[in-house]
C-alpha positions, 0 to 999 in steps of 0.5 A: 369604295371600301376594299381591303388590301389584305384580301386583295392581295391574298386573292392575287397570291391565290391566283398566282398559285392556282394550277390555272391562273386567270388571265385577268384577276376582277377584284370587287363586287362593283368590277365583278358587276361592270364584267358581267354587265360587259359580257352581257352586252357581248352575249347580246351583240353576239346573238345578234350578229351570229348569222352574219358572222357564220355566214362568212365561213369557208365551205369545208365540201 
């Protein structure tokens, strides 16, 4: 793993300026990769689980 402290560091003073600061802050191509693929996984669970989920819900009537 090659990463530059500089550029992480600029990419956190960045963030802690910005109007809307990420809660979490993924540094790298190979973190951004492993969050993508986790939101993957996530999205597919979701997806698959959403009917049992919803079904659970208070009727509002």
């Amino acid at each position: 793993m090659c990463w530059s402290i500089t550029r992480a560091a600029q990419a956190i003073l960045a963030a802690l300026d910005a109007g809307e600061p990420p809660l979490r802050l993924v540094l790298g191509q190979d973190a951004i990769g492993g969050v993508r693929s986790r939101l993957g996984h996530l999205a597919s669970e979701l997806a698959a689980w959403e009917d049992v989920g919803r079904a659970t819900a208070i009727d509002s009537s």
